[in-house]
C-alpha angles and dihedrals in degrees: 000000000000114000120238111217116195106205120181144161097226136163136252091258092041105268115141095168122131101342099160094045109272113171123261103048124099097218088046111171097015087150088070110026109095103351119115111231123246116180089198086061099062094042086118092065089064099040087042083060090048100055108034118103094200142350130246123199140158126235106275094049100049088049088049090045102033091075095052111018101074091059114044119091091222092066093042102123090053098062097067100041110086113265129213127210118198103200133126091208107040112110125208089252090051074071121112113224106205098066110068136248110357122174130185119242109195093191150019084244088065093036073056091052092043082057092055096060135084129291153032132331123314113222121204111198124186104339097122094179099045080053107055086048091056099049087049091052085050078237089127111088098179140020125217112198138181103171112189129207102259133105104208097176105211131028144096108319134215097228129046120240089235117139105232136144117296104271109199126218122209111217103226097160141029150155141163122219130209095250090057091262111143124201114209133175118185127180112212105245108228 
């Protein structure tokens, strides 16, 4: 069985919306306003694009990274691994065609069946509501998390508000940075 890594930029308080700036969200860019930069800080996001296998995204993320990912340098890795779009309304020529092999998911039954298959880690990145659906189905194996300090109010979170049985994490990885940033990786305890 694949393992599904969450990896998010999130607030103190649970928001992931619009951390690098996308349109439509009052505290846009909160990843880079008054926090001071530390390369060593954001070392996971390179080793996250090294061992991922593939790449799974809703909608809306892939149509926020689809425009500017294929061609940054720092996403290259991405572009030639096989990506995956979880979305009921996405068409095939809704498609972009200069980032490699994209294919359309229509459920979490068929992100399930992805998992079952062959192969390395699966990384989701963005995509707060694919991912709230997908910790809710007990389909997530690990958490990447940089939290930063900051409490944004109100926003996309990370996490549904469904009640459901407690589900335990196992910290297997940490660290604090001078600017306040946390890393924190978590494996979902079954």
């Amino acid at each position: 069985m694949r393992t599904l890594i969450s990896t998010a930029f999130i607030s103190l308080d649970g928001v992931v919306e619009a951390p690098g700036g996308e349109p439509g969200y009052r505290n846009s860019g909160w990843t880079f306003k008054d926090i001071e930069f530390l390369p060593e800080a954001f070392d996971i996001k390179g080793r996250e694009q090294k061992d991922a296998t593939a790449m799974l995204m809703g909608r809306s993320s892939y149509e926020a990274f689809s425009p500017v990912w294929p061609d940054m340098e720092d996403f290259a890795d991405y572009k030639v691994m096989p990506k995956y779009v979880v979305s009921t309304t996405l068409t095939e020529d809704g498609l972009v065609t200069n980032w490699g092999e994209i294919a359309i998911l229509r459920s979490l039954d068929e992100v399930a069946a992805l998992k079952e298959t062959e192969g390395g880690p699966i990384i989701v990145h963005g995509s707060a509501t694919l991912n709230q659906g997908l910790s809710d189905a007990g389909l997530i194996d690990r958490y990447h998390l940089l939290v930063f300090p900051l409490l944004l109010g109100a926003g996309k979170r990370l996490f549904s508000t469904t009640d459901k049985d407690t589900q335990k994490l196992k910290l297997v990885e940490h660290e604090v940075y001078a600017n306040g940033l946390q890393k924190n990786v978590f494996d979902v305890v079954r």
